[in-house]
C-alpha positions in Angstrom: 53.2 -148.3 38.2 49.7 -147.7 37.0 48.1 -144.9 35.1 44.5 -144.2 34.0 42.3 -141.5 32.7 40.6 -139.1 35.5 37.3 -139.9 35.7 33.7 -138.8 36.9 30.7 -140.4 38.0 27.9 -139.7 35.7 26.0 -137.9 38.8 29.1 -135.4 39.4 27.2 -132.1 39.6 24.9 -130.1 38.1 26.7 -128.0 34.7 27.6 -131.5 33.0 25.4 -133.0 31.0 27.4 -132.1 27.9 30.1 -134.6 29.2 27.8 -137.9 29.4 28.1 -140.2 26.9 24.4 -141.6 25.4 23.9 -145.3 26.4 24.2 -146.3 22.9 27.8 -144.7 23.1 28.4 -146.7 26.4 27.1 -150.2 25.0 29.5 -149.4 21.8 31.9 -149.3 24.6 31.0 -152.6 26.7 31.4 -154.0 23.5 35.1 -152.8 22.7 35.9 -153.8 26.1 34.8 -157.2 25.7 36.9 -157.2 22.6 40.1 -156.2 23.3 39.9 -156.5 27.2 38.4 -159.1 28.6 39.5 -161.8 26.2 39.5 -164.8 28.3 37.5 -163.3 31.4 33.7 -164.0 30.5 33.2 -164.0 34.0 34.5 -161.0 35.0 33.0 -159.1 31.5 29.5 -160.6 33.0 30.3 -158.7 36.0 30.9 -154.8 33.9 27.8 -156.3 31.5 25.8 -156.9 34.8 26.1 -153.3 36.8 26.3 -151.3 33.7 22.7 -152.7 32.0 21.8 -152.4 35.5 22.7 -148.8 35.6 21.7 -147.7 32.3 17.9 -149.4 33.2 18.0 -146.8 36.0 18.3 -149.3 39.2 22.5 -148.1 40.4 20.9 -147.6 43.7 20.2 -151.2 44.2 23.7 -152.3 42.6 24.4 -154.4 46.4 26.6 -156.4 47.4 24.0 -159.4 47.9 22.1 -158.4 45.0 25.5 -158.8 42.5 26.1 -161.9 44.4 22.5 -163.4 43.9 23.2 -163.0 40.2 26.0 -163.9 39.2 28.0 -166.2 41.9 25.2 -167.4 43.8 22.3 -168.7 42.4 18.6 -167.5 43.7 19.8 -167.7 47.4 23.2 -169.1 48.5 25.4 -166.2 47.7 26.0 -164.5 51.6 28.3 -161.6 51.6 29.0 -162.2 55.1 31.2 -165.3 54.1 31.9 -165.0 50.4 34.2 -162.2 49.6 33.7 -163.2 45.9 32.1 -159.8 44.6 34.3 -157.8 46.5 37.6 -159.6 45.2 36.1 -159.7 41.7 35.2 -155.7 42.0 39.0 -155.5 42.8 40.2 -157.6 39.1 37.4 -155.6 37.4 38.9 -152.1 38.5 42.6 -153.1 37.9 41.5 -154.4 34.5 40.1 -151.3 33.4 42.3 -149.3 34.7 45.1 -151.2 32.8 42.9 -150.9 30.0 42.3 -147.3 29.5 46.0 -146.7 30.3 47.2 -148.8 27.7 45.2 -150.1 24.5 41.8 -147.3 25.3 43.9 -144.5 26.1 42.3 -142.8 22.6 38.5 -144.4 23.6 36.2 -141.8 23.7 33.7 -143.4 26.1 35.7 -143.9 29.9 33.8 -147.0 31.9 35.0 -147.0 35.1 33.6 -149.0 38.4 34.6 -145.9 41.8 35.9 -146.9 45.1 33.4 -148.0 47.4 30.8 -149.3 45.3 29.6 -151.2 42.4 27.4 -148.3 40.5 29.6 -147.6 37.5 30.3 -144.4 35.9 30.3 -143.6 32.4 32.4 -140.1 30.8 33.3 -139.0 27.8 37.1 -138.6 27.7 38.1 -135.3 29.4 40.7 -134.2 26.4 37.4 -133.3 24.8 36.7 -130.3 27.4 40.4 -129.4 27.1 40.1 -129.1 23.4 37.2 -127.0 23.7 38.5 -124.9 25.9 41.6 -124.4 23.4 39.4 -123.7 20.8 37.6 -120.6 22.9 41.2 -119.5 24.2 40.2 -120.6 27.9 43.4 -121.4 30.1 42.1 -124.1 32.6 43.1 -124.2 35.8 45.5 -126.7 37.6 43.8 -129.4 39.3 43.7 -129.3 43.4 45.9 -131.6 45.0 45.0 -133.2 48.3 47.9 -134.9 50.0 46.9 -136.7 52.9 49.5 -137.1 55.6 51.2 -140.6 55.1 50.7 -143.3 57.2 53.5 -145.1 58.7 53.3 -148.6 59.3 55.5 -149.0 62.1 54.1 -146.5 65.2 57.6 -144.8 65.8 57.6 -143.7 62.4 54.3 -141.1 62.7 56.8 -138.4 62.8 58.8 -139.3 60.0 55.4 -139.8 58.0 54.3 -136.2 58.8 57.5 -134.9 58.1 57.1 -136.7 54.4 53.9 -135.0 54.1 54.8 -131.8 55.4 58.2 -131.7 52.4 55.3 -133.0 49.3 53.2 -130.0 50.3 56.0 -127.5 50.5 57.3 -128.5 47.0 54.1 -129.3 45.6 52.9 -125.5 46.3 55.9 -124.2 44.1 55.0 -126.8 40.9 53.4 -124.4 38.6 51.0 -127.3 37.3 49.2 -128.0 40.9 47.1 -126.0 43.3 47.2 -127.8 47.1 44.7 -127.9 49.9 46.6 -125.5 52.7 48.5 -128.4 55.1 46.2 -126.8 57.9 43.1 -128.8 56.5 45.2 -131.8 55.1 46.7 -132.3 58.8 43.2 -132.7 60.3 43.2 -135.9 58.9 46.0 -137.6 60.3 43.9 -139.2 62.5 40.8 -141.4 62.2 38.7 -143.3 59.4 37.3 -141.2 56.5 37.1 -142.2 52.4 38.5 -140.4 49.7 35.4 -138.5 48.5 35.2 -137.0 51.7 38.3 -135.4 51.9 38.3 -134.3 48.5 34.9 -132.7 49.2 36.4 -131.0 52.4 39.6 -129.9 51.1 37.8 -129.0 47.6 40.0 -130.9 45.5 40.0 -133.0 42.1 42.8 -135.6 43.1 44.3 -137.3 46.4 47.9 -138.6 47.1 48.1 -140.8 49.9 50.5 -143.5 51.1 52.1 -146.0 53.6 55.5 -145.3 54.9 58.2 -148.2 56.5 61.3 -148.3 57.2 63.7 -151.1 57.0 67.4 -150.6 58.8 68.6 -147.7 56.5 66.4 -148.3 53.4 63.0 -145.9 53.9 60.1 -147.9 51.5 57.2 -145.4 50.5 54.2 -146.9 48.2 52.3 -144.0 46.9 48.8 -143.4 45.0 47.5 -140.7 43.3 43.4 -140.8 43.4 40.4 -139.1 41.8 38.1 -137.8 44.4 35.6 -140.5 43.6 38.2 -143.1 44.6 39.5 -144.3 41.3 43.3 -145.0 41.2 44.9 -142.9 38.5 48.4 -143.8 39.5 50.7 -145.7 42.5 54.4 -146.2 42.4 56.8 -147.8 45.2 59.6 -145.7 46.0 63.3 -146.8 47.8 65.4 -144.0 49.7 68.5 -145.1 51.3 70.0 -143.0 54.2 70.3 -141.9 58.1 69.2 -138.2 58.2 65.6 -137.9 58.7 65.4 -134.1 57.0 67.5 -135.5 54.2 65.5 -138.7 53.6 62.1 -136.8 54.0 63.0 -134.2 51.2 64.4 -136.8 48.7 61.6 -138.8 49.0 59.0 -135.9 48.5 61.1 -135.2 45.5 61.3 -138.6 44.0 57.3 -138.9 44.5 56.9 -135.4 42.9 59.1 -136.1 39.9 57.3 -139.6 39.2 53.8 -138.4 39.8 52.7 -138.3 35.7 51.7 -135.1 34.7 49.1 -137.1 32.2 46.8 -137.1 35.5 47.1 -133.4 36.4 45.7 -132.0 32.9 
């Protein structure tokens, strides 16, 4: 199971400025990191050092595939990203690790360095207990965070209608948790379907986080693997869930219970 802090890009919308951390703030923070998390991985530290200077110099746009190869793996021109997969895996280790990071040993860190799904511009935050406090502090009540559950894809074809039954019994007892607000099924259900990322349906359905998963099934033992995402892609939280049984309707509401009860209410503040 993995848990990390909810996150936003640094370009998230006009309104919060007051939530970005000065880059002398996130440089104080590259250099914790290399401290007390990537002891032992200079390579993959060179990789954060790399895109965030490049960031903070005002060139994320050009934070490429290629380019990130060219300077760090491949020299002035041997790195091709249409047969080295070396950025792309190392992107991988260099989210996990800071995920595991800020879930563990930075949970208190002030400054949140995080590299989003689907790219390799990172995004820098000040920790978002800060707005709750000051919301405390003025007697504001903030709202739940919107939940987008995407219908759940089942490996095996025969199982499509189990997996939309699945989805169908999280939304129904998601809508009655007093800590969550859900995108109406009607929206969620348009896309069970097709290709889209995560940014877009949490800009269609309005919503802060995303739970998607796979479903399989194996004789009588149904296997779910769950994550809970930001909007921007990061992966706040994923679990892997057993339900034993013959009864469709009764596996399909035990298992939207189990993921419900597990989901860590640390990521819905």
């Amino acid at each position: 199971m993995r848990l990390a802090e909810f996150v936003a890009p640094v370009d998230a919308g006009a309104g919060e400025t007051i939530h970005r951390p000065t880059p002398e703030d996130v440089r104080a923070q590259l250099e914790r990191l290399r401290a007390h998390a990537f002891i032992g991985s200079e390579k993959l530290y060179g990789f954060l050092r790399f895109v965030v200077e490049e960031s903070l110099a005002g060139r994320a746009a050009t934070l490429k595939e290629l380019v990130i190869g060219i300077e760090l793996y491949g020299g002035v021109v041997d790195y091709d990203p249409r047969i080295d997969s070396a950025v792309r895996v190392e992107a991988r280790r260099l989210r996990r690790k800071l995920a595991a990071y800020y879930a563990g040993p930075g949970r208190d860190d002030e400054v949140i360095v995080s590299i989003p799904t689907g790219g390799y511009a990172p995004s820098f935050r000040l920790r978002q207990d800060a707005r709750c406090i000051a919301a405390n502090a003025a007697g504001v009540e903030l709202e739940p965070p919107m939940l987008a559950v995407l219908p759940f894809t089942a490996i095996c074809i025969y199982q499509k209608a189990f997996a939309a039954g699945v989805t169908d019994e999280i939304i129904y007892a998601a809508e009655r948790d007093a800590h969550l607000r859900v995108a109406p099924r009607a929206i969620m259900f348009q896309f069970r379907e097709g290709r889209y990322s995560l940014d877009e349906v949490a800009a269609h359905a309005a919503s802060d986080l995303v739970l998607h998963g796979t479903i399989r099934r194996v004789q009588a033992v149904y296997r779910v693997c769950v994550e809970l995402s930001s909007r921007w892609g990061q992966i706040l939280w994923s679990d892997r869930i057993d339900i034993v049984g013959e009864g469709d309707l009764d596996v399909q509401e035990r298992m939207a219970e189990a993921i419900l009860e597990r989901l860590p209410r640390d990521a819905l503040r």
